[in-house]
N, C-alpha and C positions, 0 to 999 in steps of 0.2 A: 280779819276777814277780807278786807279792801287790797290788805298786802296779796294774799292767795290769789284774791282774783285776777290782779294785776299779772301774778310768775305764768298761772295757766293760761293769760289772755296771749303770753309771750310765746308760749311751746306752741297753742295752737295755730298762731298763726307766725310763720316761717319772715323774718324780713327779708332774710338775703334771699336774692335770688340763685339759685342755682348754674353753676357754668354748666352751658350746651355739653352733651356729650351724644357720642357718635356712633348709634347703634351697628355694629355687620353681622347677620345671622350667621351667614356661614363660618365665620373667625370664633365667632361666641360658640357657638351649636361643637366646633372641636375642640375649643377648650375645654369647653363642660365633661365632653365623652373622656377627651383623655384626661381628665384630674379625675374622674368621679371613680375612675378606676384606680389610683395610685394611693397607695401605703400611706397612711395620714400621719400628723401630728398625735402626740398622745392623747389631746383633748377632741380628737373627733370623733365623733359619735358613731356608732358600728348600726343599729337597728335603729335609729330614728334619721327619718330624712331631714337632710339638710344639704345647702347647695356646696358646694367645694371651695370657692370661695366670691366675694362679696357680702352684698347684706341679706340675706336671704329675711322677705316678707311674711304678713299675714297669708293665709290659705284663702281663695277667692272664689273657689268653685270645687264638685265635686259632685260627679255626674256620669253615669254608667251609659256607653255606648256603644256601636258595636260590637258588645261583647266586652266592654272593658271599663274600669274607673278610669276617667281621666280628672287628675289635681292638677290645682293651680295654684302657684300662690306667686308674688310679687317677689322683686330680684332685682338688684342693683349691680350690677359684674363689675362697675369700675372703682368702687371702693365701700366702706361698711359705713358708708352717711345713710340717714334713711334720706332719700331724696332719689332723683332721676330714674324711676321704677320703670320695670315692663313685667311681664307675666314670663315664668317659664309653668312647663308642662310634664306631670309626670304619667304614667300610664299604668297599670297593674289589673289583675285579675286578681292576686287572691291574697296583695299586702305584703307577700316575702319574697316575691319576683316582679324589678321593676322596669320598667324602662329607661336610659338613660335620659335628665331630665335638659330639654330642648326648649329656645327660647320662641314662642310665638305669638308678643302681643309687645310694640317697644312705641314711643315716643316716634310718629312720623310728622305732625301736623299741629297747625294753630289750635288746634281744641284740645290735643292732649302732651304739648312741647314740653311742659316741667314734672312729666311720668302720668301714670298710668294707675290710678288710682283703686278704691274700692270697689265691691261687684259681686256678680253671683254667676254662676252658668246653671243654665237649662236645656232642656230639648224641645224644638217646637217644629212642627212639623217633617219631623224625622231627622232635623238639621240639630248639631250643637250650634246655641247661641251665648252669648254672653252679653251682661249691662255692665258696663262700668264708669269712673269718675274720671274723664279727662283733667288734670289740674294743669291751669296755668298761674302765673304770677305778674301780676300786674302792678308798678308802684306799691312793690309791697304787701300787697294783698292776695288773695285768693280769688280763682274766676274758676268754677266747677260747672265741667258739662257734663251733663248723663247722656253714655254712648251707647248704641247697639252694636253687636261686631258676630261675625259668623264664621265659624271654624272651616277652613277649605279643604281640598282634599294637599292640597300642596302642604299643610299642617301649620299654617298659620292663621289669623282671626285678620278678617276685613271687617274694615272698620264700616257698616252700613248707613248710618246716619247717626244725627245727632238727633234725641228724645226732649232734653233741656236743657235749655241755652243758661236760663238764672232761676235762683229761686223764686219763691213766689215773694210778693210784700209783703211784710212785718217780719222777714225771716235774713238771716246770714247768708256771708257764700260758704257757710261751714254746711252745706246740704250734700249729703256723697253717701257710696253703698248701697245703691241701689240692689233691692233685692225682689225678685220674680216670684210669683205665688199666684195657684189657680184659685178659684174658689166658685163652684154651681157653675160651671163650662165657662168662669169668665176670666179674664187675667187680668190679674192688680200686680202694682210696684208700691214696695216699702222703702224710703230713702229718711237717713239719721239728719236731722236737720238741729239749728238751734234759733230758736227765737231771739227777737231783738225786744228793747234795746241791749246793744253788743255793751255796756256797762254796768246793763246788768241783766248777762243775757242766761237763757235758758234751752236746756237739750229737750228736746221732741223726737217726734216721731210723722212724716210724711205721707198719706196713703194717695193713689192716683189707682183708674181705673182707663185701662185699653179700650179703645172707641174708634173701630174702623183703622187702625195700625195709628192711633195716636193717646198717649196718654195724658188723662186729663185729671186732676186735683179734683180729691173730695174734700179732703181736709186735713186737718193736723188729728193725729191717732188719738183719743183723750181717754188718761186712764186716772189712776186713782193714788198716783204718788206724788204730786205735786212738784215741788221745787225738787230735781233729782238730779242733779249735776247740768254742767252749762253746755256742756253737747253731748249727745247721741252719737255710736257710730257705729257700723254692721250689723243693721238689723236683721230680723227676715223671722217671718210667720210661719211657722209651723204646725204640724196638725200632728195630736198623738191620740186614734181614737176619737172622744169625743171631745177635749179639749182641744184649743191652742193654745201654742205655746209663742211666744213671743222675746228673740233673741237680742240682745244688745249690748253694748260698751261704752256705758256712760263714766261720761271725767269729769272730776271736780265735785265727788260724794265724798264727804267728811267722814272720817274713819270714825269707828268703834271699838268697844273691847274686843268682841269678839266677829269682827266684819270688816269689810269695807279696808282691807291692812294696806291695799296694795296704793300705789300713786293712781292706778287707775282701775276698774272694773270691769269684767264679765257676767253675765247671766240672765236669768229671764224671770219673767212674770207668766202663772199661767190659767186661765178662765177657760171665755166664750169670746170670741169674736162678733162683734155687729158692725158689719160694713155699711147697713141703712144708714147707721147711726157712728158713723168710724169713731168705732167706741171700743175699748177693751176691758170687758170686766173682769176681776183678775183677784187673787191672793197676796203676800208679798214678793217682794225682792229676792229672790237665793242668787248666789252666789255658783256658778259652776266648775270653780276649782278654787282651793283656799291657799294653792301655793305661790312661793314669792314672782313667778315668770309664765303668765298665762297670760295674754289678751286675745282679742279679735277670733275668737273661736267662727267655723264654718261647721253645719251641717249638710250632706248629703243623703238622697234618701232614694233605696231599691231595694222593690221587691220585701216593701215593709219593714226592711230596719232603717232607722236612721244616724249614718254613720257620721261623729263627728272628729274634728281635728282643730288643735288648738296651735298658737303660735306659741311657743316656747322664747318671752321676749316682754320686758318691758319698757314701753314710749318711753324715752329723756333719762333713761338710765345708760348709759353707754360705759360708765366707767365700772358700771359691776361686769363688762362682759370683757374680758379681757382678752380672747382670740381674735379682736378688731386688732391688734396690733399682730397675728401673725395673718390677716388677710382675708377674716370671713369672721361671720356673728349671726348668731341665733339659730334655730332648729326649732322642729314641728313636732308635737304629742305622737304618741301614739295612735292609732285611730282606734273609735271609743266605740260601743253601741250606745245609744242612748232607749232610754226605757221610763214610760212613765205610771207611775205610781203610790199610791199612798198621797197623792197631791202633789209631788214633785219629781222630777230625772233624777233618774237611778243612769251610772253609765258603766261599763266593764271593757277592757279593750278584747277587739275585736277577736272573735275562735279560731279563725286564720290563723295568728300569731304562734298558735302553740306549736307551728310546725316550725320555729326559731329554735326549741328547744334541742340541746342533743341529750338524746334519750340516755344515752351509756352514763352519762356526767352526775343522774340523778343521784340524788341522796337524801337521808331526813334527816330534820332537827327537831327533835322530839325528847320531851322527856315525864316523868310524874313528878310531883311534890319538889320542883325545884326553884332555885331563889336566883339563879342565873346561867345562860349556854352562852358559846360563844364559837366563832367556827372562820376560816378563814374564805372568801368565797372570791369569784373570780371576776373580771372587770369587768363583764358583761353576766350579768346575773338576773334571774327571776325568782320570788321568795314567795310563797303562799303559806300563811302561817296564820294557824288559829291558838290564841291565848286563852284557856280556860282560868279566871281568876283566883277562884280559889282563894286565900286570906289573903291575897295580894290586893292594896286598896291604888301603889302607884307604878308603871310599868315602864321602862324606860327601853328605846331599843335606839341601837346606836350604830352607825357606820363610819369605822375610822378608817382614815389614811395618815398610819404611822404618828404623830402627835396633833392631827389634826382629827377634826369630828362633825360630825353633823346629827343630832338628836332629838328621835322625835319619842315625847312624855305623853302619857294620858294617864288624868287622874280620876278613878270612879269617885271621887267624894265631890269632885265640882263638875263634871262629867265633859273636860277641857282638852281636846287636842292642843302640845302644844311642841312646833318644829323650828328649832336651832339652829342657823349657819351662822354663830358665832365663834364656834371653834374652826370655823374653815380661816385660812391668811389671805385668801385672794380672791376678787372676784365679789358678790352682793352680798351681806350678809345680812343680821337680823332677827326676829323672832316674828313667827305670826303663831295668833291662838285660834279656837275655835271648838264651838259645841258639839260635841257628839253621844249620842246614847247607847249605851252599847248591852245593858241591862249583865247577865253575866259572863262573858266572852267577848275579846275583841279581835275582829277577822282584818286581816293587812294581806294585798297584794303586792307585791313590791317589784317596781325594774329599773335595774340601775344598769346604767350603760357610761361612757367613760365621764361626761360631765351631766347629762338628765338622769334626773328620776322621777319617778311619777307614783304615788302611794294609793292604791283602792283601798278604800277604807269601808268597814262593813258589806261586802260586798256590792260596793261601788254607791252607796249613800254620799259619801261625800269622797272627794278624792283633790291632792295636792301636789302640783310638779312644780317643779325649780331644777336648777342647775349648780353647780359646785365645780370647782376647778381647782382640783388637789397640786399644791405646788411641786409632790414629788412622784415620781413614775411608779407607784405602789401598787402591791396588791390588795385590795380593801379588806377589810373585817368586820364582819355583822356580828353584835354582841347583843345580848341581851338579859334584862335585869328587873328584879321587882323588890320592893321591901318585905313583903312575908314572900315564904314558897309558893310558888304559882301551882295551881292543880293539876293542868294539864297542859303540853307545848307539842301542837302537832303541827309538821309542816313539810316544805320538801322544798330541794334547793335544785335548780338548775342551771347550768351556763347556757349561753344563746350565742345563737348564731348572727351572723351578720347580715342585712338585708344581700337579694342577689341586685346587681344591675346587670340591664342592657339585656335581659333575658326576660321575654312576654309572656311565656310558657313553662310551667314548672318543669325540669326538669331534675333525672336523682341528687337527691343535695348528699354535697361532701362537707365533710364536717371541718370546724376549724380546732384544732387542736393549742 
């Protein structure tokens, strides 16, 4: 246990300092347009954003403004280290028509020289604003200020002031992510902190309240999980209804059979909020995705949905991503709706999307009283398939690439999702399990693009993305199997299209053949 604490007290906090590097918008701003437009490697992803090349970050905002979602998520252009971040910006109306993504938030000053940290964006007073974590490094250490910055018309964030300089006493400089929330006309910030002692420290949660344009500490958030990893990171409060929800990325939770698989975590706890009392009463811990490359998820919320977006990425693994070696790493979920219900988020991705699909391409995979289909499908694919079980007690469905595989099992007698990149050669592999109840029927969403996939499982109950990075330029193959005959296999395949960029505006889509 002393050993663990020791490797994660190593990841969190960075010793080297990072070399100076040398922001130019306007040098950056045309690389981005002309790569984001150029014929990619086979491992780049056609419908999921990602930058062209660098490291591309967590998602840090997500905010409808005049008339448009603008994303943000953090960016590294000079190589795939997570380190010297700025923000770049994407823009869209309706998720399949983007803008090209432009950098406006980079490392200019002593409060945020060694990048540009975690955050949220909101609207306040008709302005986009944004909080973020300036980090600097000092002797080794971390010096974390919470920034305010406001979006100009020039399309870049000035940097307005500095909110906090340090944390408060008894706590780390691991305090960053600040996230924005109204509550009764009043505006609070939520920021991931960890308590000291750093020996044997512990992850929190930060609340402060706006007072005349200043915020002031009420307390450390107190809920009811006790000892729950040794930091906090990207919180933010939500409201679904009558509940809150409460978001975050705590590191250093001991894994389980069937939990907790990854190096680090997502998800939330969801109750009542009492800011009297910066208390949160709450249910347990879920998990908001069970696959192997989820962190740092963002929500954004208009007009009553609340749209989320995950990073497709995990901390201190770098050797399962192997496009770092052709000049870029990692990529962003899908965009989800989230929904809550039954006591926890339900999410599906967003109704936009279906306009990815090309309509002529459809086809079913259907059958009665069969024991296995199998169908060849195309590199950019979407699968909606309902399995009626029928004397089938174990179901296996598989996607190969030529002798390689990736398979995900579920067995009604232990009622266990369970998904395989052990037959993948390259890139993360492993096995993670997980509960699911599916009573007679199990419903799978599925979209597989050239390295993400991302699985809705029972109509978005629980859902799993990872990536895969097939060593040979294949066309893939969806197979599927059960030990007795299955009752019934209803579904329908479609190929998708590729996001548009550099275009605000839908205009008639042509299809890609």
């Amino acid at each position: 246990m002393e050993e663990d604490k020791k490797d994660l007290e190593k990841q969190e906090i960075d010793k080297e300092v990072p070399e100076k590097q040398e922001y130019n918008k306007k040098e950056l701003d045309a690389r981005l347009k002309e790569a984001v437009h150029r014929a990619g490697h086979r491992w780049r992803n056609r419908f999921h954003l990602e930058l062209p090349f660098g490291f591309t970050g967590s998602v840090k905002g997500l905010v409808f403004f005049e008339g448009e979602y603008h994303l943000f998520c953090q960016w590294n252009p000079f190589s795939t280290e997570d380190k010297n971040k700025g923000w770049v910006e994407f823009k869209t109306r309706d998720f399949v028509y983007w803008s090209e993504p432009r950098l406006i938030l980079w490392p200019t000053g002593d409060d945020d020289r060694d990048g540009c940290g975690s955050g949220s964006a909101f609207i306040n007073g008709g302005r986009l604003r944004i909080l973020y974590t300036g980090r600097r490094e000092e002797e080794g250490r971390r010096a974390n200020h919470q920034i305010l910055g406001t979006l100009t018309k020039e399309g870049v964030i000035h940097k307005d002031m500095v909110l906090l300089k340090e944390p408060p006493e008894g706590y780390t400089d691991l305090f960053q992510g600040p996230h924005f929330f109204v509550r009764n006309n009043h505006a609070y910030m939520v920021l991931g902190a960890q308590a000291k002692p750093e020996d044997d420290a512990r992850g929190c949660a930060l609340l402060y309240r706006e007072e005349k344009g200043v915020f002031k500490l009420l307390g450390e958030l107190k809920t009811q999980l006790g000892f729950f990893g040794r930091v906090w990171e990207c919180p933010a409060m939500l409201r679904f209804g009558n509940h809150d929800v409460f978001l975050f990325s705590p590191r250093g939770v001991p894994d389980r059979e069937f939990s907790y698989q990854n190096l680090f975590q997502s998800g939330y706890v969801a109750g009542h909020l009492s800011l009297a009392a910066q208390e949160m009463l709450h249910g347990s811990f879920h998990e908001l995705d069970r696959g192997f490359d989820f962190f740092a998820p963002h929500v954004g919320t208009h007009e009553g949905r609340n749209i989320l977006f995950g990073w497709m990425s995990m901390p201190h693994n770098d050797e399962e991503y192997p496009t770092g070696a052709e000049g870029w790493m990692h990529t962003l979920t899908l965009p989800r709706v989230m929904s809550f219900r039954q006591g926890k988020l339900f999410s599906k991705p967003v109704p936009e999307l279906k306009a990815l699909r090309i309509e002529r391409s459809a086809r079913e995979l259907s059958g009665r009283d069969v024991p296995s289909l199998k169908t060849e499908i195309d590199y950019c694919t979407e699968i909606l398939l309902n399995i009626v079980f029928g004397a089938a007690e174990r179901v296996k469905t598989e996607l190969r690439y030529a002798r390689e595989k990736v398979t995900i099992t579920y067995d009604r007698g232990t009622d266990v999702v369970e998904i395989s990149r052990e037959g993948m050669k390259l890139g993360g592999r492993g096995v993670r399990r997980f509960k699911l109840y599916t009573y007679h029927a199990l419903v799978m969403h599925i979209f597989i693009d050239k390295t993400a996939i991302e699985i809705f499982f029972q109509n978005g109950e629980e859902v799993a993305s990872f990536l895969v990075f097939p060593e040979k330029d294949v066309q893939p193959v969806f197979a599927l199997e059960a030990d007795a005959p299955m009752e019934k296999v209803m579904g329908t395949i479609w190929e998708l299209d590729r996001l548009r960029y550099g275009q605000s505006k839908p205009q008639k889509r042509k299809y890609i053949i």
